[in-house]
C-alpha positions as CSV (number, residue, x, y, z in Angstrom):
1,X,73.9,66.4,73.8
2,X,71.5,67.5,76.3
3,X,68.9,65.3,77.7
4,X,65.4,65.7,78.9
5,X,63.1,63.5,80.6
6,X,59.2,63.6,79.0
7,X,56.0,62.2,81.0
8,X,53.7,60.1,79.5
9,X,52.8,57.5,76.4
10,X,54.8,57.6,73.1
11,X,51.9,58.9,70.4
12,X,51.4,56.9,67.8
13,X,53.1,59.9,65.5
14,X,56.1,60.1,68.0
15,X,55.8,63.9,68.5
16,X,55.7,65.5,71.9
17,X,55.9,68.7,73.8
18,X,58.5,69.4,76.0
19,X,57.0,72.4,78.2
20,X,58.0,74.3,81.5
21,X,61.6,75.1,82.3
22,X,62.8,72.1,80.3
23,X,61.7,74.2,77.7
24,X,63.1,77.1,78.4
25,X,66.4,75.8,78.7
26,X,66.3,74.4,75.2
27,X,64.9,77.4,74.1
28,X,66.6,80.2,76.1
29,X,69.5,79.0,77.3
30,X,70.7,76.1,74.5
31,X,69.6,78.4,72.1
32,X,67.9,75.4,70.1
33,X,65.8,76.1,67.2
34,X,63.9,73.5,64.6
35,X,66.2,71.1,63.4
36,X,67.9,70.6,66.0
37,X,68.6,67.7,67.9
38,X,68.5,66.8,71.8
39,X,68.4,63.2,73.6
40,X,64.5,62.7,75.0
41,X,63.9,60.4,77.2
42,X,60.5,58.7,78.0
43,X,59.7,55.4,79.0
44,X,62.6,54.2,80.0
45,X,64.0,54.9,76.9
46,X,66.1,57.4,75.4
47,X,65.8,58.7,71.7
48,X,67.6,60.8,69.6
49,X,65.0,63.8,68.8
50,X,64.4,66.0,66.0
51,X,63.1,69.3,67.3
52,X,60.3,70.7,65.3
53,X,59.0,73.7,66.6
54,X,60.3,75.8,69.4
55,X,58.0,79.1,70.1
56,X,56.2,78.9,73.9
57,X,56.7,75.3,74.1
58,X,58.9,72.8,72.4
59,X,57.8,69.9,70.1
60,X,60.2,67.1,69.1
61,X,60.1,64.2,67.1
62,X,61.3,60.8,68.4
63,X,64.0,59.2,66.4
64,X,66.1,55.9,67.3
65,X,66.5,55.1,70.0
66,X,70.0,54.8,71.7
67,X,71.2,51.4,72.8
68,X,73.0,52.2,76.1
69,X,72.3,50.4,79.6
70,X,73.6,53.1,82.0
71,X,70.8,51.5,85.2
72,X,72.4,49.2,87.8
73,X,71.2,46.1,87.4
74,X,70.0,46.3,90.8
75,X,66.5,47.9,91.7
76,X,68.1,49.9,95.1
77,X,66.3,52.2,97.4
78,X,68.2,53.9,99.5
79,X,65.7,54.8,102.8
80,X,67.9,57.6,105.1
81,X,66.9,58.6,108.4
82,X,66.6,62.4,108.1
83,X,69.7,63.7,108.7
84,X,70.9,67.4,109.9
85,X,71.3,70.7,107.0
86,X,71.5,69.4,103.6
87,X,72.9,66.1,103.5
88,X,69.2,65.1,101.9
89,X,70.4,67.5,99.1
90,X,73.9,65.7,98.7
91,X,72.8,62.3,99.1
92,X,70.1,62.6,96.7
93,X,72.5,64.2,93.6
94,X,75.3,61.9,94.1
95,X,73.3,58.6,94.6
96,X,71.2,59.2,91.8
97,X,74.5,59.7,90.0
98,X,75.6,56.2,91.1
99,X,72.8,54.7,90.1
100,X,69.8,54.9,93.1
101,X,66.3,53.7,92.3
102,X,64.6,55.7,94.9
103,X,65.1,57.1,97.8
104,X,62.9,56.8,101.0
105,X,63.3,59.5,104.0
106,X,62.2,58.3,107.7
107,X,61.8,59.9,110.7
108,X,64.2,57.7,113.0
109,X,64.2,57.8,116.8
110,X,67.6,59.6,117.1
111,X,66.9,61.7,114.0
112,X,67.0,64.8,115.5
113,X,65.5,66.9,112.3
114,X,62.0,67.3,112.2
115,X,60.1,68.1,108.9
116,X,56.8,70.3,109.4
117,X,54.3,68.2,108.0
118,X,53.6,71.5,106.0
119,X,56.6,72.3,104.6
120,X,57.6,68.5,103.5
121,X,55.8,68.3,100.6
122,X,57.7,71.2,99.1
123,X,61.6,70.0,100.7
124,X,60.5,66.9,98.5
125,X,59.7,68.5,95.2
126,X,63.2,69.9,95.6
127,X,64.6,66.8,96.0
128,X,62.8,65.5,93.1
129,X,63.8,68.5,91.0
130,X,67.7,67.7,92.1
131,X,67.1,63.9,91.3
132,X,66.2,65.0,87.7
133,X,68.8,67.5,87.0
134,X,71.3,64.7,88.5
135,X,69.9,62.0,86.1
136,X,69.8,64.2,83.1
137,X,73.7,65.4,84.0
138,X,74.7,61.6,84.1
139,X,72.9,60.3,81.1
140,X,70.7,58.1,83.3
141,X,67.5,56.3,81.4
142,X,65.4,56.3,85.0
143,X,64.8,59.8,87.8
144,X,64.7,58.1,90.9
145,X,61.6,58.9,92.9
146,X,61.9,60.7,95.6
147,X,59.0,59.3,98.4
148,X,57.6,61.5,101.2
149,X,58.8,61.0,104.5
150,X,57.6,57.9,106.3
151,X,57.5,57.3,109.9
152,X,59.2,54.3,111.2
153,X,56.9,51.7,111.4
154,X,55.8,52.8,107.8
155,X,59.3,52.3,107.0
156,X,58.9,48.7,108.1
157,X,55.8,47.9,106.5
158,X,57.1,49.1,103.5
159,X,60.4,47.1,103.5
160,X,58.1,43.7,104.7
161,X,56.1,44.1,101.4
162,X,58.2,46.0,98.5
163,X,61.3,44.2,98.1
164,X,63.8,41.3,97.8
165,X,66.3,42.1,100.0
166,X,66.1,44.6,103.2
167,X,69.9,45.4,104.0
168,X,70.8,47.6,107.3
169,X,74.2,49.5,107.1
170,X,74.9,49.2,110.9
171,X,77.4,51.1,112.9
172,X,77.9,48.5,115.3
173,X,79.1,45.4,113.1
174,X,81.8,47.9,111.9
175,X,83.5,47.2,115.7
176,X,82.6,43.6,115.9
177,X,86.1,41.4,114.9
178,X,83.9,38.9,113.1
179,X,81.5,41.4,111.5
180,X,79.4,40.8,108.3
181,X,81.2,42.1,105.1
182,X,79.5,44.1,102.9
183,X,81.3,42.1,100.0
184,X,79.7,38.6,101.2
185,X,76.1,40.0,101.3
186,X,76.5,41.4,97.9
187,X,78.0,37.9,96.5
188,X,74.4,36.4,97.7
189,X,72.0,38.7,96.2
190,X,72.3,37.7,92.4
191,X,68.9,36.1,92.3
192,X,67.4,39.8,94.1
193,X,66.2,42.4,91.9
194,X,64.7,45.1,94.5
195,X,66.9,45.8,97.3
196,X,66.0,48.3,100.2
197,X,69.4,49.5,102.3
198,X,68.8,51.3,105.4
199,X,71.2,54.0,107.1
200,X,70.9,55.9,110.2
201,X,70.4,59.7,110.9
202,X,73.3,61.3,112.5
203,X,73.1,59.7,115.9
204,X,72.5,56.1,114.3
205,X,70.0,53.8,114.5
206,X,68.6,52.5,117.9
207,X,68.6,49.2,119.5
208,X,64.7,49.5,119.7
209,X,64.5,49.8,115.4
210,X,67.3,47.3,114.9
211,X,65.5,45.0,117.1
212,X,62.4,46.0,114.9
213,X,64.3,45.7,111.2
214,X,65.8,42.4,112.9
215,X,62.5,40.8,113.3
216,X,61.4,42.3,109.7
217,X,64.2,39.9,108.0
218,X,66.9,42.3,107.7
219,X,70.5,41.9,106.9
220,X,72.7,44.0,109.2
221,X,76.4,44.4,107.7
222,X,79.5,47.2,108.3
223,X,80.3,49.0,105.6
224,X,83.9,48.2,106.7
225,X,85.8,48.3,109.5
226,X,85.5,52.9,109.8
227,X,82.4,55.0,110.6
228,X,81.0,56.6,107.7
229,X,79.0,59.5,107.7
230,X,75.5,59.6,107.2
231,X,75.7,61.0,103.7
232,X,79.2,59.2,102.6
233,X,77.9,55.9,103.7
234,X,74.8,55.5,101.0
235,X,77.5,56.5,98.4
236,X,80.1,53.5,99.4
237,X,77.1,51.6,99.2
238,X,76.1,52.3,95.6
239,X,79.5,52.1,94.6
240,X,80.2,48.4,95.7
241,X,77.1,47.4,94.3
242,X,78.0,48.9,91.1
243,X,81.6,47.3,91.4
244,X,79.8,44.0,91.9
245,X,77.1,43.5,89.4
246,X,78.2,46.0,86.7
C-alpha cells in the first residue's frame, strides 16, 4: 500500500488534504478514487486512510493507526563533507533507507566541490525530495531532514551543542595495528540517543579538522581495517548500528 507523508496537526475530525504531486500520484498514476485506502503518515505516525474525495486535491480520512517501529533506535546524523558528482544523491537514498536521521553537508578543507551559494538551496530541495521518496519506498515513519551546507566551524559548533555522541570515521585508524573498532564504540553508546558521525570528502579529512573535532570531544574510529569510499562508508555505518541496537 502506498505511503504518503502529510505536514502539519491531526484535525480534530481527522480529515486532511494531500495536495501537489503526492496527489497526483494517487490520483493519476494509482488511479485511486473515494474509498480507497492508502497508508498516511503525519506525526510520526502512520495511519491506515480512507480516501474521501479525490478531484484537484485529495482528502483522506485517518483511520488506526499501524503499530510498526521501523526508526533506529538511534537519533543519527550523518554530516558528509561534500563529495565529487552525485554521491550526495546516493548517500542520501540509501541512508535514509537504513535508517539516517538527518543529514548534514560541509564544506571540508580537501573537499574539492564547491556549491554556489545560489544554486544550493535548490541541490538541497532535491535531496530533500529524494529523502522523501526513499522513506515512503521503505515504509519509514520519519524523512530525514536534509540541512543546508555548513562551513566547517559551523559543523563544529553544531556537533559541540546538538548531540550525545560526535563520532569521526577516520581513514587513518583503519592503518593503525591497535586502532579503535567501530564495534567497541557502538557497545558504549546505549545510554546516547543523538549521535553525529562525521566522514570525509574524497580526499579525507585534514589533520587541521581532526585536530579541531579532537578538541570538540570527538570519537575517532576505522570503519575496519579497508578504505571505504566516501559514499559506501556512511552506509557500513548505518548498518552496524542497526545490527547493534535493532
Amino acid at each position: 500500500m502506498q505511503r504518503y507523508f502529510i505536514e502539519g496537526k491531526i484535525p480534530e475530525n481527522r480529515i486532511v488534504a494531500i495536495t501537489g504531486d503526492d496527489a497526483k500520484h494517487i490520483a493519476k498514476v494509482m488511479r485511486q478514487t473515494a474509498g480507497d485506502y492508502l497508508i498516511a503518515v503525519m506525526e510520526g505516525d502512520a495511519y491506515l486512510a480512507k480516501i474521501v474525495a479525490a478531484d484537484f486535491d485529495v482528502e483522506v480520512e485517518l483511520g488506526e493507526i499501524l503499530e510498526t517501529q521501523v526508526e533506529l533506535p538511534k537519533k543519527v546524523t550523518i554530516a558528509c563533507g561534500l563529495p565529487k558528482g552525485d554521491k550526495l544523491d546516493l548517500i542520501t537514498q540509501k541512508a535514509t533507507e537504513l535508517g539516517m536521521y538527518a543529514l548534514l553537508p560541509f564544506s571540508a578543507e580537501r573537499s574539492i566541490v564547491k556549491w554556489d551559494s545560489s544554486k544550493s538551496e535548490k541541490k538541497i530541495g532535491r535531496l530533500q525530495k529524494i529523502a522523501k521518496e526513499a522513506a515512503e519506498q521503505s515504509h519509514r515513519t520519519h524523512v530525514p531532514e536534509i540541512h543546508g551546507v555548513h562551513s566547517f566551524q559551523q559543523l563544529l559548533a553544531k556537533a559541540s551543542s546538538s548531540y550525545d555522541t560526535i563520532i569521526v570515521a577516520y581513514e587513518e585508524e583503519a592503518r593503525e595495528g591497535d586502532r579503535t573498532r567501530f564495534a567497541e564504540i557502538l557497545k558504549s553508546m546505549y545510554d546516547k540517543d543523538s549521535v553525529l558521525i562525521v566522514f570525509g570528502p574524497e580526499g579525507g579529512i585534514s589533520e587541521k579538522e581532526v585536530a579541531a573535532l579532537k578538541s570538540a570531544g570527538a570519537i575517532f574510529t576505522s570503519l575496519g581495517p579497508r578504505i571505504l569510499r566516501t559514499e559506501t562508508a556512511p552506509l557500513y555505518a548505518l548498518a552496524a548500528i542497526s545490527c547493534e541496537f535493532e
